[in-house]
N, C-alpha and C positions, 0 to 999 in steps of 0.2 A: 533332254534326250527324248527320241520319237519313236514309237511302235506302232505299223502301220497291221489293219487287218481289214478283211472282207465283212462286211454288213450283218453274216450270219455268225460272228463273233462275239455276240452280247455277253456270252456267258463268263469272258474274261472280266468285264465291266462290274458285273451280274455279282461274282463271285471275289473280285480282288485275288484271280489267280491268274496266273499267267507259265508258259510250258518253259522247259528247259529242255534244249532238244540237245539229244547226241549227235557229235560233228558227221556222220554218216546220214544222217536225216536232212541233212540242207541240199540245197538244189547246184550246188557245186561237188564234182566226184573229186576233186582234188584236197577237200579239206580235211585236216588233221594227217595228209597223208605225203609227207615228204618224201625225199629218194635218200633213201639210203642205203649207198656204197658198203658198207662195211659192217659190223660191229664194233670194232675198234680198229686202229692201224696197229701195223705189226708190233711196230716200236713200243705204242703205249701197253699193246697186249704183256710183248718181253717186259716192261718195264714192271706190268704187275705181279706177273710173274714170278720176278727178282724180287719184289718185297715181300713175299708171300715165305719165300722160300725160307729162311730161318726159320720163320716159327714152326714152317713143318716141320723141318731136321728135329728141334726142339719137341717137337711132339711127340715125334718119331724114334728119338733116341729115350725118351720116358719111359716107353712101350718097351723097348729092348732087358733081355731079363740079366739083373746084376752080373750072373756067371756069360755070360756073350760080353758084357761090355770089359768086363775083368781081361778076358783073351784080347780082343782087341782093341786098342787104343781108340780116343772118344776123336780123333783129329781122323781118323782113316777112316770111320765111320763115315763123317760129316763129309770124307769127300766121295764116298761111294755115292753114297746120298745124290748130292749135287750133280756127281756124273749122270746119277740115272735117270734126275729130274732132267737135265740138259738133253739127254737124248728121245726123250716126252714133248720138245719143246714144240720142234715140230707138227707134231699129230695134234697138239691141241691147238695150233694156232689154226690147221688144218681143219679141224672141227668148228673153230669158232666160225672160220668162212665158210663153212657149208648151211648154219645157223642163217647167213642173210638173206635169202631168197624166202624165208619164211618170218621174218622178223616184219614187214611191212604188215601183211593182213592181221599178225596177231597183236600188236600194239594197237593197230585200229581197231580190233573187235573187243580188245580190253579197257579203251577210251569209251569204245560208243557204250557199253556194259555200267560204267562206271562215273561219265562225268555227263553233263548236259549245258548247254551254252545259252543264254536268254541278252537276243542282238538286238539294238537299238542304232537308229541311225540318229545323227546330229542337225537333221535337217526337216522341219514341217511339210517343206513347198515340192518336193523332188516330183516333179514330172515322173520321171522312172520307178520311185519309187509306191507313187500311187496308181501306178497300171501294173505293175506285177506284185504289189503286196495287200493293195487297196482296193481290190477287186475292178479295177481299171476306174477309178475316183469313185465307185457307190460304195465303200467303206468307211472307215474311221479312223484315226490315230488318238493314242493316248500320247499325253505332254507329262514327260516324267522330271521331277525333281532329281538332278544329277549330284546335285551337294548332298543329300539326303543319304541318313548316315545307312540306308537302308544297302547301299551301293559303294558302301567302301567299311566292308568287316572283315581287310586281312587283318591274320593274327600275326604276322612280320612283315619286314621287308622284304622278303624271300617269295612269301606266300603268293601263287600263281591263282585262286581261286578267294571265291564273295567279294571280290570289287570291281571294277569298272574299269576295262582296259582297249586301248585303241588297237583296234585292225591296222596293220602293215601293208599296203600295196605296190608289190612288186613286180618287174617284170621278168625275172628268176625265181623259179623255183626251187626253195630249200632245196640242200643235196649236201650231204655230208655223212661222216662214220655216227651212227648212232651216239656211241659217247661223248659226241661233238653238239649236239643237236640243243637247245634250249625252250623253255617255254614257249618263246615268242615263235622260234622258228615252226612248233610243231601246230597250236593252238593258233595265232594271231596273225598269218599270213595269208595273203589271198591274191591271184592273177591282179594285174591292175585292171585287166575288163572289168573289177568288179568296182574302183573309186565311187563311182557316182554316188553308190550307198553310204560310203560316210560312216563309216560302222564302228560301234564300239562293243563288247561284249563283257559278259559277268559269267565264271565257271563256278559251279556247285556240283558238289558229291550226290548223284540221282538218290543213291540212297537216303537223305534226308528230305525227298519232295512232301508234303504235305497229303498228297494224294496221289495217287495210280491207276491209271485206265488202261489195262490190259490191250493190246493192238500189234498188228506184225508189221513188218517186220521190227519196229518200235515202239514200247510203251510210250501213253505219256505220261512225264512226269511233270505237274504242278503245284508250284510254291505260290505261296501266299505271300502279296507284295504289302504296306503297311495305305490302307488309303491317301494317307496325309502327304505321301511319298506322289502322289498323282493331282497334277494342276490345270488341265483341261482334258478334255475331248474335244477333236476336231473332225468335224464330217466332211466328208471328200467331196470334189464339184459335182459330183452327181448321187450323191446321196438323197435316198427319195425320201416323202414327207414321213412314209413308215419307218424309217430309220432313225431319222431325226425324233417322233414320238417316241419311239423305244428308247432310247436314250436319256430324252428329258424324264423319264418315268420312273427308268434305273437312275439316277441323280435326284431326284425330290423323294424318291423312297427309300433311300438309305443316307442317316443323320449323317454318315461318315466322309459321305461324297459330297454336304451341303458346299463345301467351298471349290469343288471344282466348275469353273466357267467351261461353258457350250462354246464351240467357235465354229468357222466353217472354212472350208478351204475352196475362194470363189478364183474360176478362170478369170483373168485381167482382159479385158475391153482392145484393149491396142496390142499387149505383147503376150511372148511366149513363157507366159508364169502365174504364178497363183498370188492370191491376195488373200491373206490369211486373217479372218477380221470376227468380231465379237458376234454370236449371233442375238438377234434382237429379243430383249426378254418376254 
């Protein structure tokens, strides 16, 4: 896996950190931000309603003082009850839809608050991806070990966050009742304008970042990746010879990086691609 960055980037090198950005911080306005119709359909809303409902009665008939239940039977109670809950039924489902028009901004400012996304693409060579992330080829990519246990610490099968999950590329956008909506749909979806990237991502709690840098309208949040977990550096076709010294300098001064190889990423002679080749010791 590949992360491409601009030349004035050492300090990710430097440091063995790298950011976790909130889905609100990328240069797509569409992400983490599905359409959401509803908060629930009517049906499932009545449906929970109806299993709700006993335990309240139960609750509710607790509360009732022995001399009222003595006068009235416990069966005419339970169905005042029910009556009165069923004429409720109504105004709350009423409620719950006025709830949507405001459910969109606030799930996304309690993501972007809350989680941070660190994207990697699958690809060294991407033309596209080293003129908008590489500072048009004078930058670098780091080559990440994807086996590395460093990128797959869920704690279940369930667990949407700490591992390594591929982007979706579609040409619909999510849309459905809130209740309906799943990981993939809200986190791992993205216009197909975007394929070329190749993207996989890793989600973490911001609250656990290693460090915080204050910044509007987003902190950053940086974790600390394991060295061992990183297997080259690759500098872009137009990385100049200051870049390349910078590099070589952070690599022979820290024991930790001795085994990651320099490479560079040179334009091809005849075609439209990159040759991705060992730089000379």
């Amino acid at each position: 896996m590949y992360k491409y960055f601009g030349p004035e980037r050492m300090d990710v090198l430097k440091g063995c950190m790298v950011r976790y950005s909130p889905l609100g911080a990328f240069n797509d306005p569409f992400e983490g931000r599905p359409e959401i119709l509803s908060v629930t359909s009517s049906q499932q809303a009545k449906e929970t309603l109806q299993a709700v409902i006993p335990e309240a009665i139960k609750e509710a008939l607790d509360s009732v003082p022995a001399e009222l239940k003595a006068l009235i039977p416990q069966h005419m109670l339970e169905t005042w009850m029910r009556e009165q809950m069923a004429a409720k039924e109504s105004e709350m489902l009423g409620f719950l839809q006025s709830l949507t028009p405001k459910i969109p901004q606030l799930m996304s400012s309690t993501f972007d608050k809350a989680l941070g996304a660190f994207c990697l693409s699958e690809v060294p060579d991407s033309l596209l991806m080293w003129s908008h992330y590489g500072a048009s080829h004078a930058g670098f990519a780091l080559e990440f070990d994807a086996r590395h246990v460093y990128f797959h610490q869920q704690k279940g099968p369930e667990d949407e966050f700490r591992h390594l999950r591929r982007v979706e590329y579609r040409e619909t956008r999510p849309s459905a009742n809130l209740t309906d909506f799943d990981g993939v749909d809200v986190f791992l979806v993205k216009s197909g304008h975007w394929a070329y990237e190749r993207e996989w991502r890793i989600f973490r709690a911001l609250q656990e970042a290693d460090s915080v840098i204050p910044a509007e309208p987003y902190s950053f949040h940086l974790f600390r990746f394991p060295p061992d977990a990183l297997h080259s550096v690759i500098l872009g076709a137009r990385a100049t010879s200051e870049t390349e010294d910078l590099v070589k300098e952070i690599l022979l001064g820290n024991s930790e990086l001795s085994h990651v190889r320099l490479r560079n990423a040179r334009a091809d002679d005849s075609h439209f691609l990159l040759r991705i080749e060992d730089c000379p010791a």
